[in-house]
MARVO-117195 format. One record per residue (C-alpha): residue in three letters; x, y, z. Coordinates in pm, whole numbers, plus 50000, padded with zeros to 5 digits. Example, Ala and Ser with C-alpha at 12.3 -4.5 7.8 and 13.67 -1.06 7.14 Angstrom:
REM MARVO-117195
ALA512304955050780
SER513674989450714
REM end
This chain:
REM MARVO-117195
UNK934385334106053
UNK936695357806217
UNK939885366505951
UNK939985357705615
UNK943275359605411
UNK943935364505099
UNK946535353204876
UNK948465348204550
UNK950695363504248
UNK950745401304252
UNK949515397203970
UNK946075385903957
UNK944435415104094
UNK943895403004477
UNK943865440804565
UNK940675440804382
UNK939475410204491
UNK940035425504880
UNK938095458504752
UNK935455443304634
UNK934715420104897
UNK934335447605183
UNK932365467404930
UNK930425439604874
UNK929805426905211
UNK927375452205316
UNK930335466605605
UNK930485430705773
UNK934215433505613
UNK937065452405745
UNK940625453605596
UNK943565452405853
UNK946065477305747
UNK949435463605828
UNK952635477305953
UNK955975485905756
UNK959585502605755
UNK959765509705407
UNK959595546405276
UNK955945557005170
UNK955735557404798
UNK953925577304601
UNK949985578004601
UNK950505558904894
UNK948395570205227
UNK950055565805621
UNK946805547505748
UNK945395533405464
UNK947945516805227
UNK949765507605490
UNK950865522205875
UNK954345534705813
UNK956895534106119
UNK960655539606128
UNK962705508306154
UNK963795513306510
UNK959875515806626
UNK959095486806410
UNK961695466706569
UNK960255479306930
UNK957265466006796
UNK959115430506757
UNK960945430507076
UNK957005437307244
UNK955925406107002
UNK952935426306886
UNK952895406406553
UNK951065377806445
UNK953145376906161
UNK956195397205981
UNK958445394905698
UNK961975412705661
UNK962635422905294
UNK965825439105222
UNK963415471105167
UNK961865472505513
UNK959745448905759
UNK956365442005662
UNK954035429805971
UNK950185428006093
UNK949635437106459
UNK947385409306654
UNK945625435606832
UNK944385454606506
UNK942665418806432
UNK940985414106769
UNK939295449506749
UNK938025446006438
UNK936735408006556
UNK935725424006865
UNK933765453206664
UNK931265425306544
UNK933345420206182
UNK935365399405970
UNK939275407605951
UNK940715403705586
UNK944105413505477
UNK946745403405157
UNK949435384105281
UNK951885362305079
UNK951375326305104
UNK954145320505376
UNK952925349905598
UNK949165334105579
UNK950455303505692
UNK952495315005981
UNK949365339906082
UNK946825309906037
UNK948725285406306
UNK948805317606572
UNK945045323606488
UNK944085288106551
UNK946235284206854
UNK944255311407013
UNK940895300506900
UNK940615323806670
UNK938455309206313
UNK940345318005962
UNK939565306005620
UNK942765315305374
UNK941815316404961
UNK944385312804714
UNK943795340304387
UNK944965322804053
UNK944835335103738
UNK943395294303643
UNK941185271103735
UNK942135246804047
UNK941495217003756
UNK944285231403554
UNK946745245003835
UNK946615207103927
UNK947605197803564
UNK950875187903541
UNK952075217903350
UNK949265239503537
UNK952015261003679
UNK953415273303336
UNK949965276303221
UNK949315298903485
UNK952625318503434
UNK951665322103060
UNK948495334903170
UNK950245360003398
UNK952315373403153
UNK949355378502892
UNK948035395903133
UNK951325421603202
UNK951465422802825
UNK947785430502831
UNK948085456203113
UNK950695476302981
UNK949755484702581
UNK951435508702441
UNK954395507702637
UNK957845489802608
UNK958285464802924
UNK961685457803046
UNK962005416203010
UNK964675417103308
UNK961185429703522
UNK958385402703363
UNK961015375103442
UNK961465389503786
UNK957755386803788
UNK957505355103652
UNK959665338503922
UNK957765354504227
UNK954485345104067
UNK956295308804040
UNK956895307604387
UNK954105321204504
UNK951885294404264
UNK953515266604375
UNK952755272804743
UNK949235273104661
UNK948845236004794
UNK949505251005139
UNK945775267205146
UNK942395254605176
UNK940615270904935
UNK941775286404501
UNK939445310204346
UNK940125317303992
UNK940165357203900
UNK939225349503628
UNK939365382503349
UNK935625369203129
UNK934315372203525
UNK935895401303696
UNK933345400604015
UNK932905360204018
UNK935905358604279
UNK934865384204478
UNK931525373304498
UNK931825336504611
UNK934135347104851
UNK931535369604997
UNK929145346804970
UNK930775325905196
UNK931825349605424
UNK928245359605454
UNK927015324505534
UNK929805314505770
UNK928985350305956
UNK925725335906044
UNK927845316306306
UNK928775335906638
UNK931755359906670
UNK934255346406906
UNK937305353507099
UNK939005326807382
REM end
């Protein structure tokens, strides 16, 4: 398997999930570090969190169609670079990277038009028996916002922000049909996502590396 792509609420810990799965996968793993015009924030790192350009050389970028996939909030451009994934394929490893559910989608067509093998996981905060319920989405919400309760004890949080939340997660929940594979992140089994995932990854890499 060449890329893997992860998605899913913010709020379910993927970031952790991604951590853990190149930690886990004994450096067969490599995160691609996309592209933005957003300012850096703080604790952030220019070639780690993300690769931060100015919006004029991110729109160069466009006009030279260097992206497999980008997104235009009213923040800044978010985008992953098609070359950074061939090196790291190239390099003898797996590509991973967080995308939302709409990016992964987009990047997953331009992947397989090029012959290029992708698996995409959805991170829920539930089983895929009771997303499928029919109230499995506000079952999930509920169990998004224990966990934003949960995560920030001690502290007053701003309703206007969980609802903001909320909606996003909604969204992004309800697109989860769109990928071939749910993993529940699940809070009893902190590693359990991470490790199948890996698992997988590990088996599938027993397959050849290929580009074209």
């Amino acid at each position: 398997m060449n890329v893997v792509i992860i998605s899913g609420p913010n709020t379910v810990g993927k970031g952790t999930v991604l951590d853990q799965i190149i930690k886990k996968s004994d450096s067969k793993v490599t995160k691609v570090i996309r592209y933005t015009s957003r300012s850096i924030g703080k604790n952030e790192i220019n070639g780690v969190t993300y690769n931060f350009v100015s919006q004029i050389e991110f729109e160069e970028m466009l006009v030279r169609q260097e992206f497999g996939e980008f997104t235009n909030f009213k923040h800044g451009y978010y985008g992953t670079r098609l070359i950074d994934i061939i090196e790291i394929i190239r390099d003898g490893k797996t590509a991973i990277l967080d995308l939302d559910v709409l990016s992964g989608v987009k990047l997953n067509a331009l992947l397989s038009e090029l012959g290029i093998s992708s698996r995409r996981y959805f991170i829920s905060p539930v089983s895929n028996e009771i997303l499928l319920k029919d109230d499995g989405i506000e079952l999930a919400l509920e169990e998004i916002r224990r966990r934003i309760l949960s995560r920030n004890r001690g502290f007053d949080v701003d309703e206007s922000v969980i609802e903001h939340r909320l909606n996003v997660a909604s969204e992004q929940l309800r697109e989860h049909i769109s990928y071939e594979h749910l993993v529940e992140n699940s809070i009893e089994n902190p590693a359990g996502a991470a490790d199948s995932i890996v698992a997988e990854i590990l088996n599938l890499n027993t397959e050849l590396h290929h580009i074209y």
